[in-house]
Steps between C-alpha positions, in 0.01 A plus 500: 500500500393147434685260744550078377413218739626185310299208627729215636224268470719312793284428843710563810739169627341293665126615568420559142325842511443700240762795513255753488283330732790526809387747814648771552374713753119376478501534144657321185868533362337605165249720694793664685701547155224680321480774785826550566519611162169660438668704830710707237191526232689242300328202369600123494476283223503117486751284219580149497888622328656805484560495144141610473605839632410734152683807681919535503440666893345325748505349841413115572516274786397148521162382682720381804604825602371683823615843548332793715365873431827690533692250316376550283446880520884519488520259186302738286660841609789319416350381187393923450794641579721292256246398271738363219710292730413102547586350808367193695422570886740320754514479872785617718669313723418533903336363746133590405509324147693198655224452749177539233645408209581111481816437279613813488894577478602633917793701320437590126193669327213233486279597094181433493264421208354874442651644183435838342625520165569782236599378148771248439710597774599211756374568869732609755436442831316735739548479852128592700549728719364368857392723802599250734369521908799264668317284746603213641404203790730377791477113488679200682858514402532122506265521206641701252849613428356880533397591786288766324246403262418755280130579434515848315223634298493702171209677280706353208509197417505238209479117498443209299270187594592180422392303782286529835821611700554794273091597565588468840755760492375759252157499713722544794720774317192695402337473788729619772547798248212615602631649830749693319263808458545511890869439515579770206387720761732418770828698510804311399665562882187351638448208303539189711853264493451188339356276737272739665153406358274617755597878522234622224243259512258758680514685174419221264142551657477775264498301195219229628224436236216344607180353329127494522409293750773379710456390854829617698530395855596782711828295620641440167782681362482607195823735311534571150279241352205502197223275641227424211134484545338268793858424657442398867768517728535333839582620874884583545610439153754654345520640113791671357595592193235292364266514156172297631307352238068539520312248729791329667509457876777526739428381836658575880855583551608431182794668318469585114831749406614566199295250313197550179215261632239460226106485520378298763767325649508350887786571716419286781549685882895528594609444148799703396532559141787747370646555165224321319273475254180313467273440213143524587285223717792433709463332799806498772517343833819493758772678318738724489519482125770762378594537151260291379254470185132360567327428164121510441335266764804389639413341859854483726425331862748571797815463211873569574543666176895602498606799405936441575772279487688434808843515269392903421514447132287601291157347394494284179181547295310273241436695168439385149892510404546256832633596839644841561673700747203728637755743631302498783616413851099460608238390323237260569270230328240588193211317575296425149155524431238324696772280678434374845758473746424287840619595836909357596601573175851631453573656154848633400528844415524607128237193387242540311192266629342396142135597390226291657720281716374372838762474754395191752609533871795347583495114579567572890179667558272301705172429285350184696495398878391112654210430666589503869211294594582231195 
């Protein structure tokens, strides 16, 4: 079956890349489109409109769509099984989508831009059905109104990117997902309570990938992550959850969870970096940076880059249609390409640090001292 990728020809807010040109998972967004559907021996086609489509049955999506394998292995037995039947692809409500999916409605069906159609008739909506693995962090209850923050994790799942923060979370999404061919395995009675992290995280050894010539001190941790080639990682460090991107170097007792790095970045020793994603050539120094977006030679020095509000609301975003409610009660600063950032900075969380900016140190640092003999 010939699948339609309409081209946008609209850059992501903000740091202007080319949609196909995003990462996701050390590739491309167009890269990771073309094999998720070559995955079901279908093929994918490029339009600029969809009134080019010669064929009355079809399925399109636009270029800004990310969705993964068994999405869309479920889309197209659901496009076999009821083959004259048009619907568009929507996303339930929950907790999962809620976290990943920026925008999307916390109590009604959220639709997405993937249609099939079959002849004239209008598209009903078709719920995805999500295998979802309920997970969840115990955080400071002055800081949220929660006390649980939920983290879950789902083969399944379908996005659209519109700005860095949504790349942020559909890396995230898809990469977490990852440990869910360990947790599938784990009995439903034995599966830990939210807030209970640590209980598996001897298993998620068993989905490590490592590659050609990494240098792996024998302190460093190291639990359900994909290093690429040369990746070098320093005494007592800590990687979990991670997707490490070839060349980059990550040096003594730091902390890299849950993140994508890309190719040779420079986490700096007892840097913490969680829930983040970095473009490649990144260089970061004194952290923690959670939630966060580093774009291609982006340079951050000992920043306080927010990632709540002390009122627990929720984070408002920049996009191209103005400020919106992120739905998100954490969420951190996107740092654009080859910006630089100088220590005693303090950056408000949900900002977006504009494309080749340079960030001065504040006025109170000390830059010139008297002669004590003049």
């Amino acid at each position: 079956m010939n699948v339609y990728r309409i081209k946008s020809n609209r850059p992501v807010f903000s740091f202007g890349d080319e949609m196909g040109d995003v990462p996701i998972l050390g590739t491309t967004l167009s890269t990771w489109q073309e094999e998720v559907i070559a995955n079901t021996g279908d093929h994918l086609c490029d339009i600029e409109h969809e009134e080019e489509i010669a064929s009355d049955t079809y399925c399109a999506f636009p270029d800004h769509i990310v969705l993964s394998k068994k999405a869309w292995l479920r889309i197209r037995r659901k496009i076999i099984s009821e083959p004259a039947s048009s619907f568009r692809v929507a996303l339930a409500s929950g907790t999962f989508n809620q976290r990943y999916v920026l925008g999307s409605d916390p109590s009604n069906p959220t639709p997405t831009d993937i249609v099939y159609r079959a002849g004239e008739t209008d598209p009903s909506l078709w719920i995805l059905p999500q295998e979802i693995f309920q997970n969840a962090a115990r955080l400071p209850v002055p800081l949220l109104t929660e006390p649980v923050y939920h983290i879950d994790f789902s083969p399944e799942f379908v996005s659209s990117l519109r700005n860095p923060f949504d790349l942020l979370w559909a890396n995230t999404a898809l990469n977490i997902a990852r440990a869910y061919s360990v947790a599938r395995l784990i009995p439903k009675r034995f599966r830990p309570k939210p807030g209970r992290l640590r209980t598996h995280h001897r298993t998620l050894r068993l989905i490590n990938k490592r590659g050609k010539g990494c240098e792996i001190h024998p302190t460093a941790v190291i639990e359900g992550c994909v290093l690429g080639d040369n990746v070098s990682v320093g005494a007592h460090a800590v990687l979990r959850l991670a997707h490490i991107g070839s060349g980059t170097i990550i040096e003594d007792q730091a902390s890299v969870t849950q993140s994508v790095i890309g190719e040779n970045n420079f986490i700096a020793n007892k840097n913490h970096v969680s829930y983040s994603l970095t473009y490649p050539e990144v260089f970061l120094i004194h952290g923690p940076y959670q939630f966060a977006v580093f774009g291609c030679e982006a340079s951050v020095f000992a920043t306080i880059s927010c990632d709540v509000r002390i009122d627990k609301k929720n984070i408002v975003m920049p996009t191209a249609d103005g400020l919106v409610d992120s739905g998100q009660p954490l969420l951190g600063v996107a740092y654009g390409h080859r910006c630089k950032v100088a220590a005693g900075s303090i950056i408000a969380p949900g900002r977006i640090v504009p494309n080749d900016l340079v960030i001065q140190p504040p006025d109170h640092i000390i830059s010139r001292f008297n002669d004590p003999a003049s």
